[in-house]
C-alpha angles and dihedrals in degrees: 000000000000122000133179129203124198128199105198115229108255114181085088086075093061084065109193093007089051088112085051092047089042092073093022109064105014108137126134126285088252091173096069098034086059085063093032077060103046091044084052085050088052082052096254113154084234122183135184131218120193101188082191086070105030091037079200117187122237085256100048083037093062094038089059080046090055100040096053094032094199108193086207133049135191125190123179127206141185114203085270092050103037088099092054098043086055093056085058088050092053101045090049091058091040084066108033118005083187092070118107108234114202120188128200145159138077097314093056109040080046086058121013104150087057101040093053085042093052106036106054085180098078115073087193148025119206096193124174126038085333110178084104091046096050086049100057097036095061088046076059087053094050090046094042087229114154103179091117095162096090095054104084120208098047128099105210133173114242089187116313087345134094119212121201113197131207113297106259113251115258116268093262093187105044085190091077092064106091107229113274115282096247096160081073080062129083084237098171086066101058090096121176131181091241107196109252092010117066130233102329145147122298138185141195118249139185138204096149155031130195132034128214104203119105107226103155106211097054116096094192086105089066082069117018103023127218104277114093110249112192139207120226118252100231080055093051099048082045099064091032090069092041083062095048105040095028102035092022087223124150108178129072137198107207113222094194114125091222121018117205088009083135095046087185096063101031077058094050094041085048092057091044092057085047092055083037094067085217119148123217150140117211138183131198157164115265137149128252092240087061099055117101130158100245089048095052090040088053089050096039078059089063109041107285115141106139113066126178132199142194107238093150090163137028086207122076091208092064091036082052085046093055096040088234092149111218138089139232086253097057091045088054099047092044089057097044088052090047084053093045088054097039097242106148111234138217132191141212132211152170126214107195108038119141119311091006115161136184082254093056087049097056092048085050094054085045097051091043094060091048091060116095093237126107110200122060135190108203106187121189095235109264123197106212122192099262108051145082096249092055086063098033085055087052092055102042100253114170099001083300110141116177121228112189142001093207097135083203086071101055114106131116102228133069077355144095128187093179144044119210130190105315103354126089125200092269091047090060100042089051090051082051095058086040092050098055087039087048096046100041110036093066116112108251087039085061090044101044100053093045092063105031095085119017136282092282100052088045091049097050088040100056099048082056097048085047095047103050083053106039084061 
């Protein structure tokens, strides 16, 4: 059977900073190349289309339709996303209302029942951890069996009404997912300013799924839960030489919510890539309560030299708030040992959590600019369905009130969705310009990323960095 899977563009959603995220947070849609890879297993002819990276017109867009006239669709979204997803979805049935529309992602797993009711458009919703429901659904479509009550994981009309089944049990054994199909990917487009490399070639990569930390206002549990699901090693080291000798890549971006939070088997998997040979660098997403220096100096081994962490807050009252668990001290001190190894940082962080003030703002820009990092993601805070701050913004907790649930709305740059204490919405999206001028217009800041990774990347940087602000 055919079967097409879209990727929707997002660097609309970033509104005025989109040139900035364009070279910023580019990275392959790995979610749908994972069930791109099981339907090729079960013997489907299976394509992808990124519209981030075709930019392809609704005309150029339909003509791709028509030439490869897929009896099935997929198209993921996350809640920024969600308007454009439905567009897709449109424009699929405009051309051809035979055609079988699949949805899938964080909006609608986070809200199955609404998304069906709303979107006529999509026959089914694959919603969970859904490479296994899109599987078996499709078996359903080549035996022209439509007794969808038994798949569990999938929302479905019988009539006028819409159905949601049980949700499908989490992949215990990770192993028995074949590698993303990658080859279905322009891979050679996914082009990241790599310290010490350059702009090169990157690609997505997983060890891991779940996270059991609490941190109310992260989503990643709707998809993925709470409890750590690992990867095999042999299996790792596997993939890993399929990206260096097939792709010729030699740079990953970790997907993993917390990297080294098993310190045992990120030591064990450290020593296997040593005996392996292979070469590699490597980023990814950890806490500052993970970090020690034997851990980083074990990864470093290996490749690693991008680290992010999660600040969110230069004040301990709103971290205790989130539940995010950790403390000022332990930020610091993660951030002294990455500089003392020469791992470059990132950090992350969210203006508008609860009790926020125009006071807390200015002592986390402070506290930003006294960390030894360079590069800083300063997000207006966002309360996606899902989470605990959605609902904490619909009750009042902390001084939040919620303005609109206007999916449409919801996107954490140029952008505010809430007001708290004594911000406004315009008030949060102006100390979010500040922040990053603040942050990056210092001296060593500007120093520092000219020369980090080469001329052309600089150069191409730069421009990106001038032009989200110039508008």
């Amino acid at each position: 059977m055919k079967i097409l899977l879209i990727s929707p563009g997002f660097t609309e959603i970033y509104g005025n900073y989109a040139p900035a995220a364009k070279v910023g947070v580019l990275w392959p849609p790995m979610g749908i190349a994972y069930i791109a890879a099981v339907l090729e297993k079960e013997g489907h002819e299976v394509k992808i289309i990124d519209l981030e990276v075709e930019s392809l017109s609704k005309q150029k867009l339909t003509e791709k339709i028509n030439t490869f006239s897929p009896k099935v669709i997929g198209v993921s979204s996350s809640t920024p996303l969600h308007h454009k997803a439905i567009k897709i979805f449109q424009l699929i049935k405009e051309i051809n209302k035979n055609i079988i529309t699949l949805s899938g992602g964080p909006h609608p797993t986070t809200l199955p029942f609404e998304t069906m009711k709303n979107t006529p458009e999509i026959d089914f919703i694959c919603y969970g951890e859904s490479e296994l429901t899109v599987a078996e659904l499709i078996k359903y479509f080549e035996k022209r069996n439509e007794q969808y009550e038994n798949i569990r994981g999938l929302v479905w009309r019988e009539g006028d009404e819409i159905k949601v089944n049980p949700r499908r049990e989490l992949i215990e054994d990770l192993d028995t997912l074949p590698f993303p199909a990658r080859h279905l990917l322009n891979y050679k487009k996914y082009l990241w300013s790599v310290p010490g490399k350059g702009i090169i070639p990157i690609t997505s990569f997983m060890t891991s799924r779940g996270c059991p930390f609490l941190c109310t206002f992260c989503s990643q549990h709707v998809l993925f839960g709470r409890k750590m699901r690992y990867r095999s090693i042999p299996s790792i080291i596997e993939e890993l030489k399929l990206i260096t000798k097939e792709y010729k890549i030699n740079h990953l971006t970790l997907l993993d919510d917390t990297l080294g939070v098993d310190k045992k088997r990120t030591f064990e998997l450290c020593e296997e890539i040593k005996k392996s040979g292979i070469k590699v660098t490597f980023e990814g997403y950890t806490r500052v309560n993970v970090i020690t220096k034997e851990l980083l100096q074990k990864l470093k081994e290996v490749g690693l030299n991008r680290l992010s962490f999660g600040v969110e807050s230069g004040n301990q009252e709103m971290l205790n708030a989130v539940k995010k668990g950790i403390n000022l001290q332990q930020i610091r001190e993660a951030y002294k040992i990455a500089d003392s190894l020469n791992i470059e940082t990132r950090m992350s962080i969210i203006f508008g959590l609860p009790y926020e003030t125009k006071a807390t703002i200015k002592k986390t820009i402070r506290f930003m600019k006294s960390l030894k990092c360079y590069q800083a993601y300063v997000n207006v805070g966002t309360p996606f369905p899902g989470t605990k701050y959605y609902e904490d913004a619909k009750n009042g907790v902390g001084g939040l009130k919620l303005l609109t649930e206007d999916w449409n709305e919801y996107r954490r740059w140029g952008n505010a969705v809430i007001e708290v204490n004594d911000l406004k919405p315009k008030d949060l999206v102006y100390w979010q310009k500040r922040a990053l001028l603040e942050f990056y217009l210092r001296p060593k800041q500007i120093v520092y990323n000219l020369r980090r990774a080469g001329i052309k990347a600089a150069f191409r940087n730069g421009a990106s960095f001038f032009k989200s602000f110039i508008k």
